[in-house]
Structure formats: C-alpha cells, structure tokens
PyMOL commands that place a pseudoatom at each C-alpha (Angstrom):
pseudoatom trace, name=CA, resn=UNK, resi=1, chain=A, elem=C, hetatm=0, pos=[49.533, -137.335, 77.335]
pseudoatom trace, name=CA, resn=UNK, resi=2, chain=A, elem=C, hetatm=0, pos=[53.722, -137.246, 77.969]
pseudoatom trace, name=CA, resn=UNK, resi=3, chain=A, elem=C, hetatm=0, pos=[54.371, -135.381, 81.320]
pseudoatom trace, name=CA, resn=UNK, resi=4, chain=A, elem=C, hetatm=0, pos=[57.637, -134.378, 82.940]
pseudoatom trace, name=CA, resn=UNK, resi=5, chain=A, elem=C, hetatm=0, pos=[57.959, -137.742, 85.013]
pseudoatom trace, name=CA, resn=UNK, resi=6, chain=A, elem=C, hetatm=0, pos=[58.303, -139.866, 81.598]
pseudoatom trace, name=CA, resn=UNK, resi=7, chain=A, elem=C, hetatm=0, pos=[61.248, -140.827, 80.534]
pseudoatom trace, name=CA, resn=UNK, resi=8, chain=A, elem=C, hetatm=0, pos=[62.904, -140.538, 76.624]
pseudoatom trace, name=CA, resn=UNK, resi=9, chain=A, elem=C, hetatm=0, pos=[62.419, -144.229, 76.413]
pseudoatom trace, name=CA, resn=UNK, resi=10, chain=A, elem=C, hetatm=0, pos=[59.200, -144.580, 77.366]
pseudoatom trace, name=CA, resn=UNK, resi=11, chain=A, elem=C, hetatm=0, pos=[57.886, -141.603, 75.051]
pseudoatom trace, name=CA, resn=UNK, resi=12, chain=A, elem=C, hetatm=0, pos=[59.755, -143.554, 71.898]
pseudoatom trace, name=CA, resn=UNK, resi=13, chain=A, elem=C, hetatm=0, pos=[58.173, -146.923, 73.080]
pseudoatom trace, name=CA, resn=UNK, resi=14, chain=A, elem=C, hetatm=0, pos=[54.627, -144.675, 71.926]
pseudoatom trace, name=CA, resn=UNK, resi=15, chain=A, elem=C, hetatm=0, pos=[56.538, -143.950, 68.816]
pseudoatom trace, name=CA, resn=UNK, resi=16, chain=A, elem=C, hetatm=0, pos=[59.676, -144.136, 67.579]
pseudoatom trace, name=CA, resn=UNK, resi=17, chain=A, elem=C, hetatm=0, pos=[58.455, -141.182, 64.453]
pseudoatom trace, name=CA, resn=UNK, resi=18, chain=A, elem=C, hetatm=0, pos=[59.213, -138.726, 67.490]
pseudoatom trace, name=CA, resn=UNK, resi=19, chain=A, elem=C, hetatm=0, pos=[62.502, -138.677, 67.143]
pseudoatom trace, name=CA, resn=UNK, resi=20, chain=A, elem=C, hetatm=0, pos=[63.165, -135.633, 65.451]
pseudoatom trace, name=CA, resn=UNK, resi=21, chain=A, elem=C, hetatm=0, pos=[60.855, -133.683, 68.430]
pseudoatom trace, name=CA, resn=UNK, resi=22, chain=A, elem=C, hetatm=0, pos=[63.842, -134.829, 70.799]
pseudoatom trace, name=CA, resn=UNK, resi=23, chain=A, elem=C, hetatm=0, pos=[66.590, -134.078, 68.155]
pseudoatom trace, name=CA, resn=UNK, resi=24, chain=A, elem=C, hetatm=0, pos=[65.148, -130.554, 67.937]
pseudoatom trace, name=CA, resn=UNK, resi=25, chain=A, elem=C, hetatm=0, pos=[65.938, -129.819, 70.966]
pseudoatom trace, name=CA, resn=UNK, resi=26, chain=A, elem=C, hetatm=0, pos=[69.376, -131.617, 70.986]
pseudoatom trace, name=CA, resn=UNK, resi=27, chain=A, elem=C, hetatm=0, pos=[68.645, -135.009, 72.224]
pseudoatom trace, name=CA, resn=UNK, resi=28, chain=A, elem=C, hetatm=0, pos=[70.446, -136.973, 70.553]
pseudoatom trace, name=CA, resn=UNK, resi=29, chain=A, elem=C, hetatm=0, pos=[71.057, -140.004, 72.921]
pseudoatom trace, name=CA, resn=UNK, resi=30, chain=A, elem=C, hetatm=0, pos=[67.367, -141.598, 72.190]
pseudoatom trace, name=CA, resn=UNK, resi=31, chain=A, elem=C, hetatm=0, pos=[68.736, -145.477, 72.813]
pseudoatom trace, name=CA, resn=UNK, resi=32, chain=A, elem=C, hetatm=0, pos=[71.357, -144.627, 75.384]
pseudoatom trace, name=CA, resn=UNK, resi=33, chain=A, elem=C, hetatm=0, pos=[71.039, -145.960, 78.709]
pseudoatom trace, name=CA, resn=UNK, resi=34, chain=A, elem=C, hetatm=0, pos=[70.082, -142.528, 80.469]
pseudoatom trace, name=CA, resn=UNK, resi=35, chain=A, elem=C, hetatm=0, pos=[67.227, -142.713, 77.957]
pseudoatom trace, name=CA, resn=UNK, resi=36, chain=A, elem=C, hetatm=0, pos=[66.061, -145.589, 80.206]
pseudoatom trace, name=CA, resn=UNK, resi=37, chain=A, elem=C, hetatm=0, pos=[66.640, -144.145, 83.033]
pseudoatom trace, name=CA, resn=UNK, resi=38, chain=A, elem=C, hetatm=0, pos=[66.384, -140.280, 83.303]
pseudoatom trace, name=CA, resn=UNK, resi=39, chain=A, elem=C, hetatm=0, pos=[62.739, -138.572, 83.411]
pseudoatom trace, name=CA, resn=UNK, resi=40, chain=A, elem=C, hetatm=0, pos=[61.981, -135.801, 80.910]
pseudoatom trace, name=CA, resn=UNK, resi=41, chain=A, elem=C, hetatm=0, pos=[62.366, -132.867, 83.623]
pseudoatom trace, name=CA, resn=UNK, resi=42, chain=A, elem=C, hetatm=0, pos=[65.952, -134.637, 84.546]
pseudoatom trace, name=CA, resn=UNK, resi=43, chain=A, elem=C, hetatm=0, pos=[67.322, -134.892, 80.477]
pseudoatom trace, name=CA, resn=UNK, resi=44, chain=A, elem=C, hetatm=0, pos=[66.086, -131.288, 80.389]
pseudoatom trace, name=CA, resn=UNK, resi=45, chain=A, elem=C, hetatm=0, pos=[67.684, -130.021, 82.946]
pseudoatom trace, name=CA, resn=UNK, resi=46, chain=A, elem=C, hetatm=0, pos=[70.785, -131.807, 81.667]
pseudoatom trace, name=CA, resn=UNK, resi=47, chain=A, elem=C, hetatm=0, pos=[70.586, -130.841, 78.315]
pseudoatom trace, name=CA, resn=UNK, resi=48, chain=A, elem=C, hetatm=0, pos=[69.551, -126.835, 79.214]
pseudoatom trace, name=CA, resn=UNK, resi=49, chain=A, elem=C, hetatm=0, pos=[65.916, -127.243, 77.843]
pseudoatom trace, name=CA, resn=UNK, resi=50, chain=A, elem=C, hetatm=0, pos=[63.033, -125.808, 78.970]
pseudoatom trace, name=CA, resn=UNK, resi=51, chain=A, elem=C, hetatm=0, pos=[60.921, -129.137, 79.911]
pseudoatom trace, name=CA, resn=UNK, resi=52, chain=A, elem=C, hetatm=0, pos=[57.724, -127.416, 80.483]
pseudoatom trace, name=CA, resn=UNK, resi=53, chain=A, elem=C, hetatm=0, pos=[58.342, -126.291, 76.188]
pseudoatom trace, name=CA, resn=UNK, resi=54, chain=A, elem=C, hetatm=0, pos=[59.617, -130.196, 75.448]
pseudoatom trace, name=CA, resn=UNK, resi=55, chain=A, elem=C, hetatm=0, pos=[56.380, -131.763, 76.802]
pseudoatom trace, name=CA, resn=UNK, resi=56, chain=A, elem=C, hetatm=0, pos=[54.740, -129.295, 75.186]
pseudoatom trace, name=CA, resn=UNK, resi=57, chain=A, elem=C, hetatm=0, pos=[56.449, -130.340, 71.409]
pseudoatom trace, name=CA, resn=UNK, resi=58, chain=A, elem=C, hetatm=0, pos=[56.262, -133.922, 72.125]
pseudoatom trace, name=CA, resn=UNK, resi=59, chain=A, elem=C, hetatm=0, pos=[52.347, -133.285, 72.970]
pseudoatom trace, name=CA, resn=UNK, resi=60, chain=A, elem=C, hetatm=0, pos=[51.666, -131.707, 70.064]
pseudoatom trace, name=CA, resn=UNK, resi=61, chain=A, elem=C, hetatm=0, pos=[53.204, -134.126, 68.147]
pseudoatom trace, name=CA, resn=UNK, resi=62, chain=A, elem=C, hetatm=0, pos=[50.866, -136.970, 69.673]
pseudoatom trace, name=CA, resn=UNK, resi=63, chain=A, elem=C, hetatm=0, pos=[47.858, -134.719, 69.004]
pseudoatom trace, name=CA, resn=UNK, resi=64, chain=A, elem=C, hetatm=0, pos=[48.765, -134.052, 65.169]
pseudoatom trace, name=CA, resn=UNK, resi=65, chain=A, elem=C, hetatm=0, pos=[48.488, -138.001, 64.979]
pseudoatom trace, name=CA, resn=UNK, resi=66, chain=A, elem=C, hetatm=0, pos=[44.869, -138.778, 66.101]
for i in range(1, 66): cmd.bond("trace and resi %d" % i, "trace and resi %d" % (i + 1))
show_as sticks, trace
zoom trace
C-alpha cells in the first residue's frame, strides 16, 4: 500500500512501470534528487496535486497488478 509519507523513489523502487501514474500528474523529476528525498504529500504540495488523489492512482495501479 503507497501512503503520503513515501517518497517518489521509494514507490519506483516497487516498480519502475509506474512512471506514467507520476507523469500524469506532472512529475516528471522521477530520478532527481528530491525524488530521494521529498515524501509524496511534500512533491504534491510542490507540484499543486492533490496527494490524497496521487496515492489514490498510484494504489490503483499496484492493485491492477496482483
């Protein structure tokens, strides 16, 4: 389950096919240093997203590949 507290690089360590769920949203910086660094709730907040809908995407993404 990806929560708020994760960060970009440790959701693409699960799998790197989520890319595009981050690029949706325009995250673009997947390999940059704040990827490493910033949680999900902090990127969002950054980047003008809604986190509670990004977790959301990203968990549906994990769940369409069990």
């Amino acid at each position: 389950m990806i929560t708020a507290d994760m960060t970009i690089a440790s959701v693409m360590k699960l799998d790197p096919e989520v890319a595009p769920v981050f690029m949706s949203y325009g995250m673009h910086c997947l390999y940059c240093p704040h990827a490493s660094a910033e949680s999900l709730a902090e990127a969002s907040r950054v980047h003008g997203i809604d986190v509670n809908e990004l977790v959301k995407a990203l968990n549906t993404y994990f769940d369409s590949k069990k």
